[in-house]
N, C-alpha and C positions, 0 to 999 in steps of 0.2 A: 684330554677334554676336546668335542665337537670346536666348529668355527663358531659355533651357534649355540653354549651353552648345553643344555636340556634341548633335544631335536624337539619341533613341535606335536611331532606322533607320538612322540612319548610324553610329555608333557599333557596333552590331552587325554590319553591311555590314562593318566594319572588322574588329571582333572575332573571329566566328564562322571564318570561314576560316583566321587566325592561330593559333587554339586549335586548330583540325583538324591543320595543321602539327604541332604543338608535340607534342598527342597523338598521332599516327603514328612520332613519333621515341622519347618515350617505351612506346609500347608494340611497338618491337622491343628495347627495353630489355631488359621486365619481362616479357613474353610473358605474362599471365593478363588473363581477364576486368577491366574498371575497375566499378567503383563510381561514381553518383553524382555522388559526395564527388570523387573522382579526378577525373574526366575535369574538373570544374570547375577544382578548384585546379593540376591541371597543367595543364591546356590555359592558365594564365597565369606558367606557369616564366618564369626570366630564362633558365635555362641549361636548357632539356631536354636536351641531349646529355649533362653535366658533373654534373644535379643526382643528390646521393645521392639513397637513394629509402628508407628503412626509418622505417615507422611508428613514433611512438612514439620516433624515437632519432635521425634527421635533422632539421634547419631548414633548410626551404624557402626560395628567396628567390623573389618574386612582385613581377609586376607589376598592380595593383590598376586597376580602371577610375574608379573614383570613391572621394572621399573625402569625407565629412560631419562637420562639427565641430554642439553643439548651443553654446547660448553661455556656458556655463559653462564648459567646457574649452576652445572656440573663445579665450576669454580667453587663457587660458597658452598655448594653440594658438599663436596670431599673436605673444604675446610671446617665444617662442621662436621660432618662423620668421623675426623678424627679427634676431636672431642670425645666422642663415644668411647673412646679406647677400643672398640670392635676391632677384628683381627681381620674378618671377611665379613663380605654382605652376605645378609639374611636368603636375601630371593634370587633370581636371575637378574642381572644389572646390565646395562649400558649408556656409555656415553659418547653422543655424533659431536665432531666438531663439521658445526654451518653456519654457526653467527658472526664469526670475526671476518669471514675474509668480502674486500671491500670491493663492489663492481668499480673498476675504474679502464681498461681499455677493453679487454676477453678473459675469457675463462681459463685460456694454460697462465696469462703472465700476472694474472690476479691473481692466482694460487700461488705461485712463488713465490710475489711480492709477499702476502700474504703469511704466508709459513716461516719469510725471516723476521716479517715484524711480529707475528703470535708465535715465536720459537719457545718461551718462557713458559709460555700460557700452557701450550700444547706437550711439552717435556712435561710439567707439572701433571696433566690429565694423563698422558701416557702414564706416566709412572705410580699417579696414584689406583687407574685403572690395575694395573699388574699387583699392586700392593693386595688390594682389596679383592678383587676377582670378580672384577666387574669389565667388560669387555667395551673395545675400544676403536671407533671408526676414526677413521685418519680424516685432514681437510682432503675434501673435494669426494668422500663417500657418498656424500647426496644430505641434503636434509632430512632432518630426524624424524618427521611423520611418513617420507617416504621411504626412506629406509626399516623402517619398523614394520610398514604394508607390505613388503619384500618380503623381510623372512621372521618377524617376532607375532604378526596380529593372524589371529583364526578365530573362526564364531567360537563365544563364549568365556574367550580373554578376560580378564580383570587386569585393567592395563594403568598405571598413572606416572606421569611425567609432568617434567619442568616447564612445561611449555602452552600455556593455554590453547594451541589447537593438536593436542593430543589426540581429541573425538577423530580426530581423521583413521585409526583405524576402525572407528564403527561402522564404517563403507565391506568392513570383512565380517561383519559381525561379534566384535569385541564391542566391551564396555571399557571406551578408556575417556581417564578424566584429564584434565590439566591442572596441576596441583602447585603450591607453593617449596621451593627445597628443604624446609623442615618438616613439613608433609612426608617429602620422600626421603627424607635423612633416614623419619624415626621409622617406614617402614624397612628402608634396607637393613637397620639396624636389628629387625625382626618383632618391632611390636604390632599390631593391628591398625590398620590405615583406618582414619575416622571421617565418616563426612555425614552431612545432616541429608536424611531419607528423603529421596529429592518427592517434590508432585509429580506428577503424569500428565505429557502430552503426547496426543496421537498426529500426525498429519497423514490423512485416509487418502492415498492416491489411487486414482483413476487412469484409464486412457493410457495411451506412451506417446513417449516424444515424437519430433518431426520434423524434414525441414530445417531451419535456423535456430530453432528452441534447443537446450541443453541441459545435461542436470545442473550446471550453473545456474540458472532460470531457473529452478526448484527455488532453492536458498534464498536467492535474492527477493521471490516472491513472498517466503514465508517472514526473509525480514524486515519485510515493508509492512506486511501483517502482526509478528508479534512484535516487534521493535528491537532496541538492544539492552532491554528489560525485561522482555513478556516471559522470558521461559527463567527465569533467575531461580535456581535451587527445584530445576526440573529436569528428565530427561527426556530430551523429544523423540518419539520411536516415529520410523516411516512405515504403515502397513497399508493393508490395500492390495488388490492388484497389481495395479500401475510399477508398488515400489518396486518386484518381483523381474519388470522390463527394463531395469538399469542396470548398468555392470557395476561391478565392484567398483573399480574407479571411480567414476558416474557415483557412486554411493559415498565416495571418500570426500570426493569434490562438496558434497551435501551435508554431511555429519563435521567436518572442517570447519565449515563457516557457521556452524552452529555456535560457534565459540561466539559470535557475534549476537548471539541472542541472548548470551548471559545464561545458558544452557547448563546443567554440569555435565554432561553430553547428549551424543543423539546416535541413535543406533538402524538398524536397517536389522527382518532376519536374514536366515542362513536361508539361499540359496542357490542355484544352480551356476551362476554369474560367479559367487562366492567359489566355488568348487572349479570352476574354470580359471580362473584367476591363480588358486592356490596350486593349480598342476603347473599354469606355465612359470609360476616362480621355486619351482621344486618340491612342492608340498602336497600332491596328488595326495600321498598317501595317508592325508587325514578322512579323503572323503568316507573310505566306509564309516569311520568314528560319527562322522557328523550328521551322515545319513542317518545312523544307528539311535542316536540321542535326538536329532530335528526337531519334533515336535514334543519333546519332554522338556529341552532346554533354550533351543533358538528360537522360537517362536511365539508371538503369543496365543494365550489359550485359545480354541476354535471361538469361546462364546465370547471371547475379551472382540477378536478382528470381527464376528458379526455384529458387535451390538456397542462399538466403541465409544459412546457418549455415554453409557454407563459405569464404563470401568477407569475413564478416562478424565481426569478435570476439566481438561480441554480438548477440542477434537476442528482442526481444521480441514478441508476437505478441498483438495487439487484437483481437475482433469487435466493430466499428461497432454491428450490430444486439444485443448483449446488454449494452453499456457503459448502466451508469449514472450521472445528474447527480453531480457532487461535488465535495465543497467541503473547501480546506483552510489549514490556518491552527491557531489562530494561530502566530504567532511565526516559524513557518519553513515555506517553500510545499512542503516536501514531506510536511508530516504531514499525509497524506493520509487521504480515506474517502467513500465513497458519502453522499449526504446522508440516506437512507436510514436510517443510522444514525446519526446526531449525536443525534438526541434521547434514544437511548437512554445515548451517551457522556455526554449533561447529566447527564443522573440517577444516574452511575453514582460510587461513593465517591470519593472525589480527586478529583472535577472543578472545574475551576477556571476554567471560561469563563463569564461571566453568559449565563443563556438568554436575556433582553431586550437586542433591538437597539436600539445608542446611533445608530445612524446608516447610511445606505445609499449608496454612490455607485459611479454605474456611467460607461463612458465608456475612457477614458485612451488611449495608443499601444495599448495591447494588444486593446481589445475595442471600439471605437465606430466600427464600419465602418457601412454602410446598412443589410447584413442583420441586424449586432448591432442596432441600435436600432430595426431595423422587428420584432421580434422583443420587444425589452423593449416597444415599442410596443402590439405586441397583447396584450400583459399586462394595462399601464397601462388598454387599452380594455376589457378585458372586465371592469373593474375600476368603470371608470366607470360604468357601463352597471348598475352592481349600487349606486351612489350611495356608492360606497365610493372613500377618497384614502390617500395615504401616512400612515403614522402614527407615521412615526421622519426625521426630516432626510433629505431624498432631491435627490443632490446628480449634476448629470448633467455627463460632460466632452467636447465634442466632439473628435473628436481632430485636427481637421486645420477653416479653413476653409469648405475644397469639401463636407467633410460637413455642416458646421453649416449652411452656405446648404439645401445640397441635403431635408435633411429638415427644414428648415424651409420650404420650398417646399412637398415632396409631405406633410406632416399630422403626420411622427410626433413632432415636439418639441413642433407643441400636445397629444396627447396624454399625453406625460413631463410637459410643465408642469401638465397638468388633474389628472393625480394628484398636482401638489404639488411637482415637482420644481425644481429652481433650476439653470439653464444656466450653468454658468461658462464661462469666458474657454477657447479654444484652446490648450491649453497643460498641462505637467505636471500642477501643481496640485498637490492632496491625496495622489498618485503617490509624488512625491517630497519630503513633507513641506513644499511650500507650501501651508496650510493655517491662516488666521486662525483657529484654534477656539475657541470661549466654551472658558475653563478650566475653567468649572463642570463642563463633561461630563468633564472627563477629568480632576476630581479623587479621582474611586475607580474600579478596575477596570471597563472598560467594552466592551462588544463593539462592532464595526462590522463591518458588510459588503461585499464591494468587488468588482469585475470585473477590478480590478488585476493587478498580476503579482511582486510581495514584498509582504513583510508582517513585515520584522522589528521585533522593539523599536522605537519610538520614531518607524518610521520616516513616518507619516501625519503626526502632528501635533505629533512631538516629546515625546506624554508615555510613559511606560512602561506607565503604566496601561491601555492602549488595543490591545487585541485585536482584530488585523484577520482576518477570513476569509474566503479569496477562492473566488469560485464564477462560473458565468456570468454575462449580465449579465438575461438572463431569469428565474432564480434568486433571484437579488439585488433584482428589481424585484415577485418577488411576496411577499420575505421581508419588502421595506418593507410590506406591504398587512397582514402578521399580527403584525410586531413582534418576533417571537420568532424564534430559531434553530431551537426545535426544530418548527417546521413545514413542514412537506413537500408539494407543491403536487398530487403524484401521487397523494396519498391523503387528504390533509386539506382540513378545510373552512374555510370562511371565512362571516362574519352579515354578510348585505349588511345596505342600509339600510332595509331594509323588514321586518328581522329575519329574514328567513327562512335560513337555512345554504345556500351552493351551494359547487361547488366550479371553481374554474379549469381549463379545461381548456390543452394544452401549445400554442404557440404556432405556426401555421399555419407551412409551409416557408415564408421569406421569400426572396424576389426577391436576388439574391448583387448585382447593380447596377440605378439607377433605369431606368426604362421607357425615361424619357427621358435625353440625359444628364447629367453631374454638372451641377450650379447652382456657379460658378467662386467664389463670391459676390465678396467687395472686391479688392481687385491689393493684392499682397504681398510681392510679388517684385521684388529689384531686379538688375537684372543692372549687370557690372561694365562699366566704359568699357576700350574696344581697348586704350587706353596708362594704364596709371594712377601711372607711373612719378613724376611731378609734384605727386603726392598727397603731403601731410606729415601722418604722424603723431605728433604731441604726447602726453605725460602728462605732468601737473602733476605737480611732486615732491610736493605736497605732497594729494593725493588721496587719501583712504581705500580708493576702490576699486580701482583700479588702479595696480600696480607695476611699473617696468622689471627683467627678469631678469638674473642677471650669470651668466658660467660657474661651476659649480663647482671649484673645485682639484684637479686632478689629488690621485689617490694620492702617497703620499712615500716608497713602497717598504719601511716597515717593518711589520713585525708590530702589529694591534692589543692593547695590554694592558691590565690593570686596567679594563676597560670596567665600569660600573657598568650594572643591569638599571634602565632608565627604567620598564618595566612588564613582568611576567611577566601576559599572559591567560590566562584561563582561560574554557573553552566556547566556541559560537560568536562570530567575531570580525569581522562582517565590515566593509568599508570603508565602511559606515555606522557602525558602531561605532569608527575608526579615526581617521574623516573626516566628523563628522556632517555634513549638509546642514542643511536647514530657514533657522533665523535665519543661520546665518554662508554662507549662500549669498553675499551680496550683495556680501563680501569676498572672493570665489574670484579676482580677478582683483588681488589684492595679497594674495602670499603669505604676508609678513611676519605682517599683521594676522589671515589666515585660520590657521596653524599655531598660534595660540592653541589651538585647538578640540582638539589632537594625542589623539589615541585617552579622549578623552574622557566614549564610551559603552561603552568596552571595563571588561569585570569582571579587578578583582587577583585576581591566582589565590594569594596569600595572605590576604589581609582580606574580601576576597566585596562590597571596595568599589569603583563604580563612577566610575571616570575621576581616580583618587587612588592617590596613588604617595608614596613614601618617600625622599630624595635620599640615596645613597649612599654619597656622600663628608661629609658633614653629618650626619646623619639627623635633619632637619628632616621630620616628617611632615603628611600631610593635605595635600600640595601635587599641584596637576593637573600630570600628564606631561609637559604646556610648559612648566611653571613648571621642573621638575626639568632636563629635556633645558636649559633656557635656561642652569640653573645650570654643567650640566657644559659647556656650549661654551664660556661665559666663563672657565670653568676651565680651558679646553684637553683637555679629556679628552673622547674619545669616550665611545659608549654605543651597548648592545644593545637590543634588545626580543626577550621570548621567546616565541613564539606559540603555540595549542594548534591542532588539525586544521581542515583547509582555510581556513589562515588568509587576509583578504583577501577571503572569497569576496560576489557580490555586483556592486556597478555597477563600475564601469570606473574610478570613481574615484582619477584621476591622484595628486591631494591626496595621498592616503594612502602615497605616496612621495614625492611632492618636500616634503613639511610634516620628516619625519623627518630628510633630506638638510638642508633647509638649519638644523636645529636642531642637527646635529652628529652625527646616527645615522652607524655606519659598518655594521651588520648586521642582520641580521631572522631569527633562527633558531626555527623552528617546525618543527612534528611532520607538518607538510606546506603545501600555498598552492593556492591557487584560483590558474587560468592569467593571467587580464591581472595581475593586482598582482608575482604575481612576476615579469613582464615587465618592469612600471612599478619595481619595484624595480630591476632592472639597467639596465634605460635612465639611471637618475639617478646608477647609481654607487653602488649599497649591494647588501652581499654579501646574497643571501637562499640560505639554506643551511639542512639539513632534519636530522633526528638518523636517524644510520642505525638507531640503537635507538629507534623515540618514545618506549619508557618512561623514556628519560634526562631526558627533559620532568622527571621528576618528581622529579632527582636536584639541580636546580638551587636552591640556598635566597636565601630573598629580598635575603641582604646580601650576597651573592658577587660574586667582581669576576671579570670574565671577557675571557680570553687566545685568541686566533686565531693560532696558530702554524704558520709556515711558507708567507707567503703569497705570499712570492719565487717558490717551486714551484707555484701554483695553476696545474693542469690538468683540461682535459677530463678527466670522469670518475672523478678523482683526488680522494681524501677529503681531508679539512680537520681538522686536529687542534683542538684545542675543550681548553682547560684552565679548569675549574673553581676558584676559590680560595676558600677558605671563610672564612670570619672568625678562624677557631679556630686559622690558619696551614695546617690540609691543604688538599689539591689532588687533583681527581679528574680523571683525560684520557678525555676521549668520541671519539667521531669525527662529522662532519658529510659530509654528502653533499651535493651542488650539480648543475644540468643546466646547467651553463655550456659553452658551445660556444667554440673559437679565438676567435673574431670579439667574443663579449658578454665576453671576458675585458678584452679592449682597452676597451669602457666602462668594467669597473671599472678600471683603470690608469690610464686620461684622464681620468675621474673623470664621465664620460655618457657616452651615445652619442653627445649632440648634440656633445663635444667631439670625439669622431671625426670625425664630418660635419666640423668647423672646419678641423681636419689637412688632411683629404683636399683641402680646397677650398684651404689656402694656398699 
């Protein structure tokens, strides 16, 4: 077996003319122009003859080409796939470990430390990797969306993983999504991946970049425009010209942070940038393929890119050459604005962001390609050159690797370190609140700057205090040289060391790949043995990190009542606030001990207290939501939770359904949901259902006990009766709304999906 499973030329050899089938049948179906978006996801139907087809209102069933777990979900990943009794995965498999290891001095002794405290974790994934024949990156490979752009994503991929910024291979022209781990169980296990037929968004670019602007600036402008709602159960295609003048990186950086729009991803086509890209990382020898198939399969139709507000629900329209740098944050990446302006937002009454920068870090899956950092690079140099160094913590992450060798080969990471910077470890890091931080910085309100791609509450370093705002990584690297926010590199100056003021100019076009090619640096990679059927895997009962799964119990066919509310939220909620990461990372792979954490950064939408709740059968207050939830299980009583808008929204984070499930939740009713949680919600067998009025949100009081009536009759499309019971002995009846299709009804009944899987297979 390759190092690489199925080579991609072969893979594609296979693929390409499959999906031409597949699209010729459907389009005597549908007879109009495809999109994009289309021609990818159909051209991998299970049934093109048979499949519905209406946006927005069918669930698609697909066969995916590849599957990637990172190793935090890879955890629940493998301890539900072997449930399945499967002997081997269905598809191509992999699992990166990049979530555990913890920035805390640099990159070589973070890794060590690292690898003796995830020894458990990581034997576990090794060995279940070799079992299954699913292939296996060591700590310190690089993160999982950059390692995947390396050597697994090429136009026309069908790509889905555990990780909500999976879209970052749509910078090569794959369609990949971020999915929940029984999402990816049931496809490894070989049944048809299902997601609901997204809408269509175009963003039509013009012009090309210039100067200080970046495809960062892409993103950040589009999520100031659609929010981190506007594209929810859509995929955003970038066409146009314009998109045609960004490299594939530049494209990665873009379709990445799409994940921040509630996107189910965002794709770019196939071209020449794409083809460049795949030779310097050894895959030259797809281009004839891609050439050959271009405009049947990677692009959209000629009439769809001239005439895109017809074919399109939405169609927003960029010029490349008038976009300005910008940065945004805090708290949520779509509060958006030109950097332009934030100095004048510092000064302006109610502002509440400190102008002094606590901290700079650039780097992560989203922005540490070679031309990103030859880019911060020329920053860091002309910086030098003026005897000037960073003056705020300047904290740099390689994202994969092949890149950390690579530029440190060709100069530009002596340069990041000359200005001061500290090279961490390959790996999330600070991203995702791995993050050793001195507490002193973050024990009062404090700004930070980041290349990142969220930025909510808590989410870097776990404090509240701490205001992230993300910009490019050029941006970022001359923000550390002034310290301040409100300085602007296009117009302001900087006291070198000879005192004199100069000012930076924007950072040369950098090289999109090296001259020569990538530097491979250490082997990282383990591929799986032919048979690995003879492989035993162990857990110790008696392990804090890792736990055996058991099924959930089916439904018992009655009606839920009396449900007491575990936590009514209020504002945004997302599965960082549900399912915090950070410290209880280390616990993701024993659920028991990790559902402690249950919605623990989430705000009561009565008391305006964060991650305390009231037990309702008792009213014992000031207890955390697991304390409460634990009470009602041992009491036999289920429980609600009531959400506020796009609840869920955010990473992929499985957690935030199976922690509820196995505490006793039977529902999730909110005023709406971000698309993978309410997946991950009925994958585990919990109702998530929506108020057809949202202002009934506001009808709920905190001591109510609440009645799901009639759930004998749960159908498609068909509402949910909702009875309110008030303390006072009234009763008020709402109605709920659900997008449960035939088929997700049956998880809630079996009580998972994965119990369906079990059925079918006895």
């Amino acid at each position: 077996m390759s190092a690489l499973d199925e080579s991609p030329v072969v893979m594609a050899a296979r693929l390409y003319p499959e999906m031409a089938r597949k699209l010729e049948i459907v389009r005597r179906r549908i007879s109009k122009p495809l999109t994009l978006a289309d021609k990818v996801l159909l051209g991998h139907l299970d049934d093109p003859a048979g499949q519905e087809l209406i946006p927005g209102s069918s669930y698609l069933k697909l066969r995916p080409d590849r599957v990637v777990f990172q190793d935090v979900l890879g955890q629940t990943g493998m301890l539900q796939f072997m449930q399945t009794l499967r002997e081997r995965v269905a598809v191509p498999t992999s699992i990166h470990c990049d979530h555990l290891i913890q920035a805390r001095v640099d990159g070589a002794s973070d890794l060590r430390i690292s690898v003796l405290e995830n020894s458990e974790v990581y034997d576990f994934l090794r060995s279940a990797a070799a079992k299954y024949g699913a292939g296996f990156w060591e700590p310190g490979a690089g993160i999982i969306h950059q390692v995947v752009l390396e050597h697994y994503a090429f136009p026309g991929a069908l790509i889905i993983g555990t990780d909500s910024h999976t879209p970052n291979a749509g910078g090569l022209g794959a369609c990949a999504v971020g999915v929940g781990g029984a999402d990816a169980v049931e496809t490894i296990a070989g049944l048809p991946w299902e997601v609901l037929y997204p809408k269509h968004i175009a963003v039509y670019l013009t012009g090309a970049l210039s100067g200080w602007t970046a495809p960062k600036d892409v993103i950040l402008n589009v999520a100031g425009q659609l929010t981190v709602s506007g594209a929810t159960n859509a995929i955003v295609e970038y066409i146009g010209p314009g998109a045609r003048t960004i490299s594939a990186t530049g494209k990665a950086t873009i379709t990445n942070m799409g994940a921040e729009l509630g996107a189910t991803t965002s794709m770019f086509p196939a071209d020449e940038h794409m083809l460049t890209y795949l030779d310097a990382t050894g895959r030259g020898d797809l281009a004839p393929l891609i050439q050959q198939y271009a405009s049947m399969l990677f692009e959209p139709d000629a009439a769809v890119e001239a005439d895109p507000e017809r074919y399109y629900d939405r169609v927003i329209r960029i010029d490349l050459s008038a976009l300005e740098p910008h940065i945004v944050g805090p708290h949520s990446p779509d509060r958006a604005r030109p950097l332009s302006h934030l100095a004048a937002e510092l000064k302006s009454a109610g502002n509440t962001i400190p102008e002094t920068i606590s901290a700079a870090l650039i780097g992560s899956c989203t922005n540490s390609s070679y031309e990103d950092m030859s880019r911060a690079a020329d920053v860091a140099a002309q910086a030098r050159a003026h005897g000037l160094k960073a003056v705020v913590p300047f904290l740099v992450t390689p994202g994969s690797e092949q890149v950390r060798a690579t530029i440190a080969r060709d100069g530009q990471l002596d340069e990041l370190e000359a200005l001061g910077g500290t090279v961490l470890a390959n790996a999330c890091g600070p991203c995702i609140g791995q993050w050793h931080r001195d507490p002193r910085a973050t024990a009062t309100p404090n700004a930070i700057v980041t290349s990142y791609n969220r930025n909510f509450p808590r989410r870097n370093d776990g404090s509240p205090a701490t205001m992230n705002l993300i910009a490019s990584p050029e941006i970022v690297t001359a923000l550390t040289l002034a310290g301040r926010l409100s300085f602007n590199p296009a117009t302001d100056s900087l006291i070198g060391a000879d005192g004199k003021p100069f000012m930076l100019t924007a950072p040369k076009p950098a090289p999109e790949v090296p001259p020569t090619r990538f530097a491979p640096g250490r082997t990282t990679y383990v591929a799986p043995p032919a048979d690995g059927r003879d492989i035993t895997l162990s857990v110790d009962p008696a392990s804090e990190r890792i736990q055996l799964m058991q099924p959930w119990a089916a439904w018992d066919g009655r009606d839920f009542t009396g449900m007491p509310v575990v936590l009514k939220t209020r504002g945004k909620t997302t599965t960082d606030h549900i399912s915090p990461a950070g410290p209880w990372l280390r616990f993701r792979g024993h659920l028991d001990k990790f559902s402690d954490n249950l919605l623990n950064g989430a705000t009561n939408a009565y008391t305006g207290e964060i991650g305390k709740t009231t037990n309702g059968l008792t009213g014992e207050s000031g207890l955390t939501p697991a304390q409460a939830a634990r009470q009602y299980r041992a009491a036999g009583q289920a429980w609600v939770v009531i959400g506020d808008s796009n609840y869920g929204e955010g990473s992929s984070r499985e957690h935030a359904a199976l922690s509820p499930r196995l505490l006793g939740g039977a529902a999730v009713i909110a005023r709406s949901f971000a698309r993978i949680h309410e997946s991950n919600l009925k994958k585990q067998g919990l109702l998530a259902l929506t108020f057809v009025d949202p202002d009934d949100y506001d009808r709920i009081l905190d001591d109510d006990r609440i009645d799901l009536i009639g759930l004998d009759r749960l159908a498609p499309k068909e509402p949910v009766e909702c009875r309110f019971n008030h303390a006072d002995g009234s009763s008020e009846t709402v109605w709920l709304k659900h997008s449960y299709s035939d088929a997700q009804l049956q998880w809630f009944r079996a009580g998972s999906a994965l119990n369906v899987l079990h059925k079918s297979a006895a």
